[in-house]
DRENPA-3360 file (N, C-alpha, C; in nm, 2 decimals, always signed):
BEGIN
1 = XXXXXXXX = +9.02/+8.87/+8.05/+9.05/+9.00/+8.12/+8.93/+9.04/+8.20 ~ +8.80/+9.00/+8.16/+8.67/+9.09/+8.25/+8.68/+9.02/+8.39 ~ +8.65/+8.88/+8.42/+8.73/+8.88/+8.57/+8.80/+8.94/+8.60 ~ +8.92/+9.01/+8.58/+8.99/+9.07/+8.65/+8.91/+9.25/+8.68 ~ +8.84/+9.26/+8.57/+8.76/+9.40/+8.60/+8.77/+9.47/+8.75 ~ +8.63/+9.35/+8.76/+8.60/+9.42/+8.93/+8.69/+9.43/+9.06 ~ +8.81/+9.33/+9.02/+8.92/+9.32/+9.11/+8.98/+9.50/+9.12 ~ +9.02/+9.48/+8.95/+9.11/+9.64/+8.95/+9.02/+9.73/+9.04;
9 = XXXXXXXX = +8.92/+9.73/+9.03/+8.81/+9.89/+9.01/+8.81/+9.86/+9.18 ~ +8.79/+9.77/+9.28/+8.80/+9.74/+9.42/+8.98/+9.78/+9.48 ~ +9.06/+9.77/+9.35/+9.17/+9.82/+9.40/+9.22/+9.98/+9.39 ~ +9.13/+10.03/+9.31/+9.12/+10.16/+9.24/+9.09/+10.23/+9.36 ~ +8.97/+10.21/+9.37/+8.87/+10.24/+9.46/+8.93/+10.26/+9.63 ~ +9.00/+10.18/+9.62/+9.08/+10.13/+9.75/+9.18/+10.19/+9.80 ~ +9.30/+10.20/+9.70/+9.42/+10.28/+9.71/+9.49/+10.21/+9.81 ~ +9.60/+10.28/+9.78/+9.76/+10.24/+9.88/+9.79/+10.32/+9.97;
17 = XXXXXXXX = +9.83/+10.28/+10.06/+9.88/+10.42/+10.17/+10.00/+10.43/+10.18 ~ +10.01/+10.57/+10.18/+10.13/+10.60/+10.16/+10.19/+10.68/+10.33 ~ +10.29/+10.69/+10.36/+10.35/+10.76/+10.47/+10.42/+10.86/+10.42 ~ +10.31/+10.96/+10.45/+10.36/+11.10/+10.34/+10.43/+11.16/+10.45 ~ +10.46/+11.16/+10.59/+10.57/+11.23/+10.70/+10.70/+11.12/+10.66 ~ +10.69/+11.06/+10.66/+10.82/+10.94/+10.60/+10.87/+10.99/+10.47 ~ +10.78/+11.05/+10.40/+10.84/+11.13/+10.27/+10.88/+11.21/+10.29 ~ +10.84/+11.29/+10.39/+10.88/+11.49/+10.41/+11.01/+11.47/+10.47;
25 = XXXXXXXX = +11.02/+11.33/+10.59/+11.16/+11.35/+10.64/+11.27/+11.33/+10.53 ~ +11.22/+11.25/+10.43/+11.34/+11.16/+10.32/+11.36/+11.27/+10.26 ~ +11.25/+11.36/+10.18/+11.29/+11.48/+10.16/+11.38/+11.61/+10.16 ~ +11.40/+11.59/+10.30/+11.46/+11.72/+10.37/+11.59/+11.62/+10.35 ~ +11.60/+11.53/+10.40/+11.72/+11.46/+10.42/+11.76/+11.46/+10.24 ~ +11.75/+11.44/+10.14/+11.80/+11.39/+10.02/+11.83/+11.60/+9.94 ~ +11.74/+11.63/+10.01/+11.77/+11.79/+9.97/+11.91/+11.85/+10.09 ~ +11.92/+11.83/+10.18/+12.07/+11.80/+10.27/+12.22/+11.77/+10.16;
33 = XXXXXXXX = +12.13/+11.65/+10.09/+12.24/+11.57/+10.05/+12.27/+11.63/+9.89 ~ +12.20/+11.71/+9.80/+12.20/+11.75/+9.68/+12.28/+11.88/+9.73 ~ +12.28/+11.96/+9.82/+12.29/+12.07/+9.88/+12.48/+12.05/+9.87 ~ +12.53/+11.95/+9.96/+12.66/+11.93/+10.02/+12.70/+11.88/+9.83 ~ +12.62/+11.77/+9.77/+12.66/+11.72/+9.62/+12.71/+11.85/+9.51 ~ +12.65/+11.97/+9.55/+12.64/+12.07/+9.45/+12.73/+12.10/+9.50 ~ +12.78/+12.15/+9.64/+12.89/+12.20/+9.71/+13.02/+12.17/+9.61 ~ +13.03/+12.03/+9.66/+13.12/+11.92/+9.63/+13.17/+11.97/+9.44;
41 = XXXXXXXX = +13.04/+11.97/+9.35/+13.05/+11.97/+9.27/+13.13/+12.06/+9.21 ~ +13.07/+12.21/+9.25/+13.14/+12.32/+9.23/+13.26/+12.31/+9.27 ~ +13.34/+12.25/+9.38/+13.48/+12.26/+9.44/+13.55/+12.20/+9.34 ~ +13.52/+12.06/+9.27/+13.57/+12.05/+9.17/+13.58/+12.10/+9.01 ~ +13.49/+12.18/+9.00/+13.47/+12.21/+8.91/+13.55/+12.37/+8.90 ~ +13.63/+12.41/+9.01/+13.66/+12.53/+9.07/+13.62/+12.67/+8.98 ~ +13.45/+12.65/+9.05/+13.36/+12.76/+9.00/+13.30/+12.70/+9.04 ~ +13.17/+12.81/+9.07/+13.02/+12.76/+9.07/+12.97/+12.81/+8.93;
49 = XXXXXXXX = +12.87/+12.66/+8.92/+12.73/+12.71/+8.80/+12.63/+12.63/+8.82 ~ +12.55/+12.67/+8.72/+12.39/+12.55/+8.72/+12.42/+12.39/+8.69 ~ +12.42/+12.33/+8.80/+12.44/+12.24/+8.77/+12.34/+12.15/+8.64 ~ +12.28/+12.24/+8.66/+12.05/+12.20/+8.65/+12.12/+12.22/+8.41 ~ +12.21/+12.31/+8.46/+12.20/+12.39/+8.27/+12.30/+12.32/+8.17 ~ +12.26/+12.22/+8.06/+12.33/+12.14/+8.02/+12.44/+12.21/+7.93 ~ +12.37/+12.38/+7.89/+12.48/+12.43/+7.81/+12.64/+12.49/+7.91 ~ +12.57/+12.54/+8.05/+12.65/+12.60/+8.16/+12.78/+12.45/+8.17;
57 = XXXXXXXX = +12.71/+12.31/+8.21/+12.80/+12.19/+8.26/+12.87/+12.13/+8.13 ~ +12.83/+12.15/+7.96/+12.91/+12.18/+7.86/+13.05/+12.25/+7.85 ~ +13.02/+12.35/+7.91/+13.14/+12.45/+7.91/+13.17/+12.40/+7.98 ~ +13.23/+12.35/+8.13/+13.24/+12.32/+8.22/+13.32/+12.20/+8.20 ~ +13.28/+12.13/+8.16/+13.35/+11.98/+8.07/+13.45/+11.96/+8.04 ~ +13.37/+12.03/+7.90/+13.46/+12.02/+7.78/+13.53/+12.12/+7.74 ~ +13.50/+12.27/+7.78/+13.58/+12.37/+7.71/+13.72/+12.38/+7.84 ~ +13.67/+12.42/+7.98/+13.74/+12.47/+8.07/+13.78/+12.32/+8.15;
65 = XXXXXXXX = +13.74/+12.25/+8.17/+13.84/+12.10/+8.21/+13.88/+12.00/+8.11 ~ +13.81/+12.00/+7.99/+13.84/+11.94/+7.95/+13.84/+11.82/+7.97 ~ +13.78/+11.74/+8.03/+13.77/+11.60/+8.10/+13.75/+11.48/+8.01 ~ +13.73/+11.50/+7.89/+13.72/+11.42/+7.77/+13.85/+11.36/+7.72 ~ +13.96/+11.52/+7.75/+14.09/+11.46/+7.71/+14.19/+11.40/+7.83 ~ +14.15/+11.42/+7.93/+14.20/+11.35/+8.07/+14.18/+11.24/+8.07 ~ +14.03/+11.19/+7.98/+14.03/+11.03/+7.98/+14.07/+10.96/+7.88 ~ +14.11/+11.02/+7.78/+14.10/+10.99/+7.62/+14.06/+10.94/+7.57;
73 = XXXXXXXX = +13.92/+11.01/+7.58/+13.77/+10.99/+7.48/+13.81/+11.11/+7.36 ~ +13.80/+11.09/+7.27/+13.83/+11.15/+7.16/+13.70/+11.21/+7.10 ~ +13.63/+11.10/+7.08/+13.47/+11.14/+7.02/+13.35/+11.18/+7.11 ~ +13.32/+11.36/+7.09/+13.21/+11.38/+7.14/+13.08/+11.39/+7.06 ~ +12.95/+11.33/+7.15/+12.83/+11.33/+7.07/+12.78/+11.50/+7.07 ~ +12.74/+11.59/+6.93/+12.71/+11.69/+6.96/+12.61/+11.73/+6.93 ~ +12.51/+11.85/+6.98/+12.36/+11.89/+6.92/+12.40/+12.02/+6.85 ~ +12.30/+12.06/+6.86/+12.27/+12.18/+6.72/+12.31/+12.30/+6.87;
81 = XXXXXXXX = +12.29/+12.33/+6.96/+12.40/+12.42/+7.05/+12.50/+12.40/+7.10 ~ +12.58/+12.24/+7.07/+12.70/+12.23/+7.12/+12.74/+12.11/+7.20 ~ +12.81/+12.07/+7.28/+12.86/+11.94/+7.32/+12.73/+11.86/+7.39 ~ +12.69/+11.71/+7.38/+12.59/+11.67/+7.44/+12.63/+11.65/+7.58 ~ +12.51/+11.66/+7.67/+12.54/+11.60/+7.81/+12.46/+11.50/+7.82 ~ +12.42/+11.42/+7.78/+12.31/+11.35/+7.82/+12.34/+11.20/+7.88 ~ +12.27/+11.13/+7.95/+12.28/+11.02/+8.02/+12.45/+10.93/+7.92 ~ +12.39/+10.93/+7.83/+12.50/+10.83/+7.74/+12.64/+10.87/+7.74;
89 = XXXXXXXX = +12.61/+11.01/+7.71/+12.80/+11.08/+7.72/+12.80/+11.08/+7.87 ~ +12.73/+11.11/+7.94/+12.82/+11.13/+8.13/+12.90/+10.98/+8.12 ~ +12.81/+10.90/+8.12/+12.86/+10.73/+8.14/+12.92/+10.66/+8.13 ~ +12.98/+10.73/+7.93/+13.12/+10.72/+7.94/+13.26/+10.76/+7.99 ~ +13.22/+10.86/+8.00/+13.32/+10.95/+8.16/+13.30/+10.96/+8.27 ~ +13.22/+10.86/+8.34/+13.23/+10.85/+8.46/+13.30/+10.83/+8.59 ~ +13.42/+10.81/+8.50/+13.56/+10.78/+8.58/+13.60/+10.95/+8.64 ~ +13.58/+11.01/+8.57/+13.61/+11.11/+8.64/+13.50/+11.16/+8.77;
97 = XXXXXXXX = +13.60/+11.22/+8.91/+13.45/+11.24/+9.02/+13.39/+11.35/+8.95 ~ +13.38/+11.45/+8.92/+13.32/+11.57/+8.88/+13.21/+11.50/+8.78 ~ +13.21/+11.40/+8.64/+13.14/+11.39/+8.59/+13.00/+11.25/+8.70 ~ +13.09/+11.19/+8.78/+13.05/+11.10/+8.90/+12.90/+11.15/+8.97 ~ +12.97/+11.28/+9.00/+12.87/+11.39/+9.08/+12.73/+11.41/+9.04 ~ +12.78/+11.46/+8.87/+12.71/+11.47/+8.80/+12.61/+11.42/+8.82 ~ +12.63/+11.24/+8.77/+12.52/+11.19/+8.74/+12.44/+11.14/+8.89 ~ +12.50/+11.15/+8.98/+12.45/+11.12/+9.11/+12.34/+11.22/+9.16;
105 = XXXXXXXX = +12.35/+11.37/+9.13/+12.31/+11.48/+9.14/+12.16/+11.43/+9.01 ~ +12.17/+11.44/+8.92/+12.06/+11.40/+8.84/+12.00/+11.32/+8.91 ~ +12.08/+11.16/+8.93/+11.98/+11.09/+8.95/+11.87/+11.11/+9.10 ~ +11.95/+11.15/+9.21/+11.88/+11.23/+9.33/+11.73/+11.37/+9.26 ~ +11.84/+11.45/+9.16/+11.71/+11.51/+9.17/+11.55/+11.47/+9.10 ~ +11.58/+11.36/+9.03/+11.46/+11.29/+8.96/+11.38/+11.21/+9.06 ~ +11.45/+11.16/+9.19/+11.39/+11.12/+9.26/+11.30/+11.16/+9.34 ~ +11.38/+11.27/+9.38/+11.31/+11.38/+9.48/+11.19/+11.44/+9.43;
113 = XXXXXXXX = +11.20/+11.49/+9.31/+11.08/+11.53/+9.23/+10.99/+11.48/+9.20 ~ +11.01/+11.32/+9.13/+10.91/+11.24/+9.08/+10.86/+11.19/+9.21 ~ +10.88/+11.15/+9.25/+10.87/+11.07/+9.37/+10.80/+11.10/+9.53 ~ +10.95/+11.16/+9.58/+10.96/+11.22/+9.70/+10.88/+11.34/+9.77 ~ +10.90/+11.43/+9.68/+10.81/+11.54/+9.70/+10.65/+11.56/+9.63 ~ +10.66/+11.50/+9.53/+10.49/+11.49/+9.43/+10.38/+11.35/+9.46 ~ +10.46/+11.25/+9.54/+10.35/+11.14/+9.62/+10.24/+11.19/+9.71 ~ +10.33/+11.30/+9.82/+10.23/+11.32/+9.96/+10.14/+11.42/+9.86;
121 = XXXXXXXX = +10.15/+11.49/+9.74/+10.10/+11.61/+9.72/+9.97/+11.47/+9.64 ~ +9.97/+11.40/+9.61/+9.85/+11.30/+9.52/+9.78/+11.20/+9.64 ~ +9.79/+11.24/+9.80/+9.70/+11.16/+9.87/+9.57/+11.24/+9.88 ~ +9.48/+11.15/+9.85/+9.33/+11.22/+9.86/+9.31/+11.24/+10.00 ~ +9.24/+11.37/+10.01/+9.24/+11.45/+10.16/+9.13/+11.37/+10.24 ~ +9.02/+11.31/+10.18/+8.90/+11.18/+10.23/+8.97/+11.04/+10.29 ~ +9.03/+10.99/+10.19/+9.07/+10.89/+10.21/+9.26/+10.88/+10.29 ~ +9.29/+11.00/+10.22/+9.45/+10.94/+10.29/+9.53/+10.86/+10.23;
129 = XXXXXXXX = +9.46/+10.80/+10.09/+9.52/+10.72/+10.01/+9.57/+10.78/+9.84 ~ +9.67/+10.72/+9.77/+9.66/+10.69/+9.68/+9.62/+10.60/+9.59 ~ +9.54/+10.67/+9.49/+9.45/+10.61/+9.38/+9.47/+10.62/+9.27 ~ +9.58/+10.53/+9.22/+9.64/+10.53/+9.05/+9.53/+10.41/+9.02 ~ +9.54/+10.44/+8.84/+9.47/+10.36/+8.71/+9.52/+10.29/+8.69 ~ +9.47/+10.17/+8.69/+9.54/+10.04/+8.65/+9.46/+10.02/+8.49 ~ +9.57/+10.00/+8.43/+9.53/+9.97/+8.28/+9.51/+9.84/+8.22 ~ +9.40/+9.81/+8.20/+9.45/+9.65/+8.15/+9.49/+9.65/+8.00;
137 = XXXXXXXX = +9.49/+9.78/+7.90/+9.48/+9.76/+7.76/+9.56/+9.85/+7.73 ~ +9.70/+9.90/+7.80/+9.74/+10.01/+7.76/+9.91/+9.95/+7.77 ~ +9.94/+9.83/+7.80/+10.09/+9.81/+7.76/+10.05/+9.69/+7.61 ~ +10.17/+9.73/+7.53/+10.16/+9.61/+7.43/+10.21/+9.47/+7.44 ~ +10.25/+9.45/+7.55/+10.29/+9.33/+7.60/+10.10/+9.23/+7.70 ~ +10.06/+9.32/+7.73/+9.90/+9.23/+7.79/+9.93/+9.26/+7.95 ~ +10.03/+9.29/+7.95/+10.08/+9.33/+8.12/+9.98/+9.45/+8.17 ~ +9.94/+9.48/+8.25/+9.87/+9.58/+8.36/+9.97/+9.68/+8.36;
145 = XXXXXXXX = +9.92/+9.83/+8.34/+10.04/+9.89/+8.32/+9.99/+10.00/+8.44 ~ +10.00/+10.12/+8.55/+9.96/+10.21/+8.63/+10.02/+10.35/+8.59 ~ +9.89/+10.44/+8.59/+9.93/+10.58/+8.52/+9.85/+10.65/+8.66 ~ +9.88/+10.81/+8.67/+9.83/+10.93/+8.75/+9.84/+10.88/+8.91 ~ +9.91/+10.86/+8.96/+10.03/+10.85/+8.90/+10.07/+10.74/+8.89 ~ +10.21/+10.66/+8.82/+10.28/+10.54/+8.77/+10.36/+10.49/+8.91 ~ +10.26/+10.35/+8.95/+10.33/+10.32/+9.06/+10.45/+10.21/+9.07 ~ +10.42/+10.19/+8.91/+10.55/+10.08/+8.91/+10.67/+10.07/+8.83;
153 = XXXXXXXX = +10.68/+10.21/+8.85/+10.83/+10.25/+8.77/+10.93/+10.30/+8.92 ~ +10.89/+10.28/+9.04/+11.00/+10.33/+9.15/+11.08/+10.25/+9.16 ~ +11.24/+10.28/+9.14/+11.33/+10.19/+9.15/+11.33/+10.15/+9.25 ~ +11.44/+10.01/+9.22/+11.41/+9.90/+9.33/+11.57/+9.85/+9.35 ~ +11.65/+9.93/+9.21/+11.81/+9.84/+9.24/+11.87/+9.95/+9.35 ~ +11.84/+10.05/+9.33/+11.92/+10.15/+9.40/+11.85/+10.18/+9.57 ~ +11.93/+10.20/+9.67/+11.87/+10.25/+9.76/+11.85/+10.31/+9.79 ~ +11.81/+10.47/+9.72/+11.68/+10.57/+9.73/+11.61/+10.50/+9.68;
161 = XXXXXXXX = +11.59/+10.44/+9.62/+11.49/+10.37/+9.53/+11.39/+10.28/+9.64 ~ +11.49/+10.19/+9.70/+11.44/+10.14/+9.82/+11.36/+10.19/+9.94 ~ +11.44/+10.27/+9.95/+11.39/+10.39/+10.07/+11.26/+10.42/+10.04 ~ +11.24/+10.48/+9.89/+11.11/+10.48/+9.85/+10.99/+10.45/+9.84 ~ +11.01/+10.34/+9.82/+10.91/+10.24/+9.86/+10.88/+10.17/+10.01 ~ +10.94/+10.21/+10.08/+10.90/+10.19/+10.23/+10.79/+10.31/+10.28 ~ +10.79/+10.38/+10.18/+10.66/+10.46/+10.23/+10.54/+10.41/+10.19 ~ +10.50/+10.28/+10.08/+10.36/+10.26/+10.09/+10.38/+10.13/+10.23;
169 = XXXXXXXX = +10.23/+10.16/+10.24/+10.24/+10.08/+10.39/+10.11/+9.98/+10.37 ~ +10.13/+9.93/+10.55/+9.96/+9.86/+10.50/+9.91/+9.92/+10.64 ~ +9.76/+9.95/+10.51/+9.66/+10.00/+10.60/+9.61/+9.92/+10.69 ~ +9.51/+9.98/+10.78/+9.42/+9.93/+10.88/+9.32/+9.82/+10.86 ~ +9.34/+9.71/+10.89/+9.24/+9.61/+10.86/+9.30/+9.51/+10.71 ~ +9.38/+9.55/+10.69/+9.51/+9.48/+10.62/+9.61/+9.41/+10.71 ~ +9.68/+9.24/+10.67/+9.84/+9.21/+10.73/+9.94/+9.25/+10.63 ~ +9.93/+9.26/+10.50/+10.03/+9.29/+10.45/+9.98/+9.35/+10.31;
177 = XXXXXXXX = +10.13/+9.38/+10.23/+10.10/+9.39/+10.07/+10.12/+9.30/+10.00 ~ +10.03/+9.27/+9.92/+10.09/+9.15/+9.85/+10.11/+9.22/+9.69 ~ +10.25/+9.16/+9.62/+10.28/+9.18/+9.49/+10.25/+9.06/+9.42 ~ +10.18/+9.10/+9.31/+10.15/+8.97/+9.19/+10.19/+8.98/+9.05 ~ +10.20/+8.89/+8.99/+10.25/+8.93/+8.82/+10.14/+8.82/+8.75 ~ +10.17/+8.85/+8.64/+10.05/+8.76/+8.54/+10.16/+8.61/+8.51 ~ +10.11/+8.51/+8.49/+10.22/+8.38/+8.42/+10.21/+8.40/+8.30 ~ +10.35/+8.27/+8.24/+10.38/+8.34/+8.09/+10.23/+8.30/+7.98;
185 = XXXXXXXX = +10.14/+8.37/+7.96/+10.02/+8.38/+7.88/+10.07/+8.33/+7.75 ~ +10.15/+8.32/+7.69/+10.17/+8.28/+7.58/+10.23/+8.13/+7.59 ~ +10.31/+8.08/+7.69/+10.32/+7.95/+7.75/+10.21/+7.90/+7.77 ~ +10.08/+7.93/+7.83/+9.95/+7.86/+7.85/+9.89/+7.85/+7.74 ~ +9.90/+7.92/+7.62/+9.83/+7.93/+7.51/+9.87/+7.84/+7.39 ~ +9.98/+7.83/+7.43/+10.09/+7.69/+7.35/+10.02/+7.58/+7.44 ~ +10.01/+7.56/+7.56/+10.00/+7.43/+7.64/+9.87/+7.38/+7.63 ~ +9.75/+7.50/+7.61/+9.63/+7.45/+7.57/+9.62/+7.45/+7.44;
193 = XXXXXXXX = +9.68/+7.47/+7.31/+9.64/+7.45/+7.19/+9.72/+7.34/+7.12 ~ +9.85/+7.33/+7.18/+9.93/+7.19/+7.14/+9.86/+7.13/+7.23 ~ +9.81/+7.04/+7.32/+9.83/+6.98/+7.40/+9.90/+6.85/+7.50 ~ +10.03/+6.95/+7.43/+10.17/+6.87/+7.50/+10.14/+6.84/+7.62 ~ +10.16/+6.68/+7.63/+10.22/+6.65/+7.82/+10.24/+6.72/+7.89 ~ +10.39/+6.73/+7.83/+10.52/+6.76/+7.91/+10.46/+6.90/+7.98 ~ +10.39/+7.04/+7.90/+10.38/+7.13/+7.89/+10.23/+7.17/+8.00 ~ +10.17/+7.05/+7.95/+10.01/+7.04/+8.05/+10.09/+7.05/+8.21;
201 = XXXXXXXX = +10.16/+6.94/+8.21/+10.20/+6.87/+8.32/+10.29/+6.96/+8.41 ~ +10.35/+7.05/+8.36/+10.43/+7.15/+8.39/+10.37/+7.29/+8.47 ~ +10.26/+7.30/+8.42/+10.15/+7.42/+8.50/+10.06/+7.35/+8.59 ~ +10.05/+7.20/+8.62/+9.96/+7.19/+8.71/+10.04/+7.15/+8.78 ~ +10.17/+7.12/+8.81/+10.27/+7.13/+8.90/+10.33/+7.23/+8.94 ~ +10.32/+7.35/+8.88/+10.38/+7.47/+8.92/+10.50/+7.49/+8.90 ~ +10.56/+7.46/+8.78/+10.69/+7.48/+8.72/+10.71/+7.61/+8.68 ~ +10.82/+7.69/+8.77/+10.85/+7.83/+8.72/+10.93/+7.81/+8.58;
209 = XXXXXX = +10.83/+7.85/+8.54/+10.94/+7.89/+8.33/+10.97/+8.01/+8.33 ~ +10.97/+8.09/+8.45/+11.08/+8.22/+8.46/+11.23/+8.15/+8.49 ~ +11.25/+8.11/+8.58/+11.37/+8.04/+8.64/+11.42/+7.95/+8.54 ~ +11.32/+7.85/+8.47/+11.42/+7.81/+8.43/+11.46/+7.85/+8.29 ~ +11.38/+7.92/+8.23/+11.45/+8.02/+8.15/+11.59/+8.06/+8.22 ~ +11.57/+8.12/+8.27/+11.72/+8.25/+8.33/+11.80/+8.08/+8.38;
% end
C-alpha cells in the first residue's frame, strides 16, 4: 500500500473538476421535473399532501386508496406509528402509477440533493476543483474507498445518474480521465504462495478472472 501513498496525496491534492453551470442547469431542469411529478402525484392521489411525509403518504395508501387491496397484497410491514413506507413496501406495489410516482419522486429527490445541488457548493474557490479523501484503510474489503465528499457511489445504471457524472470533466493540461480498479489481490496471493503454473501463467498474460468468473 505505501507506493500507492504519494499517488493518492498528488490526486488529493489535485482534485476533479467539476462543471458546476452543467449542474445548475440539471438542477433547474430535474426541479421542473419533481414540480410536474408532485403535480401528477397529487391528481392521482385526488388531494394534495407532503409527498416528503411518510405518515401524510401512509394515509394516502392505505387508509384512503387503499392500494394494497387493488393489488392483493394482503401483508403490510408496520412501525410503532403505523403503516411502513419504505423502499421495500413501495416496490412491492409498484404496479400501481401513484405508488410508481412515488418512488420516482424519492429517487429524483436524493439526487438532486446529494448530488446535484451540494457538488458545485464543495468546489474550492482557489482551485475550482473538487478534493475528496481517498482512504486506503477504511473499506473491509482492501478496496480504496472516497469520503467528503463520496465520489463513488453516483449511480451509473440510471440516467440521472449518468447525467451526473458528465459533470466531472477534464481539466487543462489533462486528455482524459482515466478509471482504475485494484486486480483480484487474493488471486495473486494464492499465485505467489502456491506457485501454480497455470495460475503464474495467467497474470503474466493478462487473463481477466473477472470475466471469466461472470
Amino acid at each position: 500500500e505505501m507506493p500507492l501513498l504519494r499517488v493518492l496525496e498528488d490526486m488529493e491534492r489535485q482534485g476533479v473538476l467539476v462543471d458546476a453551470g452543467y449542474l445548475r442547469g440539471l438542477s433547474t431542469e430535474v426541479g421542473a421535473r419533481l414540480e410536474a411529478l408532485t403535480a401528477r402525484i397529487h391528481e392521482l392521489a385526488r388531494a394534495p399532501f407532503n409527498v416528503g411525509s411518510p405518515k401524510q403518504l401512509a394515509e394516502v395508501l392505505f387508509e384512503k386508496l387503499k392500494v394494497h387491496e387493488q393489488l392483493g397484497v394482503k401483508r403490510l410491514k408496520r412501525t410503532k406509528t403505523g403503516y411502513s413506507t419504505d423502499a421495500e413496501v413501495l416496490e412491492t406495489l409498484e404496479a400501481h402509477p401513484l405508488v410508481a410516482g412515488i418512488l420516482q419522486h424519492r429517487q429524483l429527490t436524493k439526487l438532486k440533493g446529494t448530488y446535484v445541488d451540494s457538488l458545485p457548493e464543495l468546489v474550492h474557490p482557489v482551485t475550482g476543483r473538487i478534493h475528496t479523501s481517498y482512504n486506503q484503510a477504511g473499506a473491509v474489503t482492501g478496496r480504496l474507498s472516497s469520503s467528503d465528499p463520496n465520489l463513488q457511489n453516483i449511480p451509473i445504471r440510471t440516467e440521472e445518474g449518468r447525467r451526473i457524472r458528465r459533470a466531472f470533466v477534464v481539466g487543462p493540461g489533462y486528455d482524459c480521465l482515466l478509471t482504475a480498479d485494484y486486480s483480484q489481490i487474493e488471486m495473486r496471493i494464492m499465485a505467489h504462495l502456491s506457485k501454480d503454473d497455470a495460475l503464474l501463467e495467467a497474470f503474466r498474460s493478462g487473463f481477466d478472472f473477472h470475466a471469466a468468473t461472470a
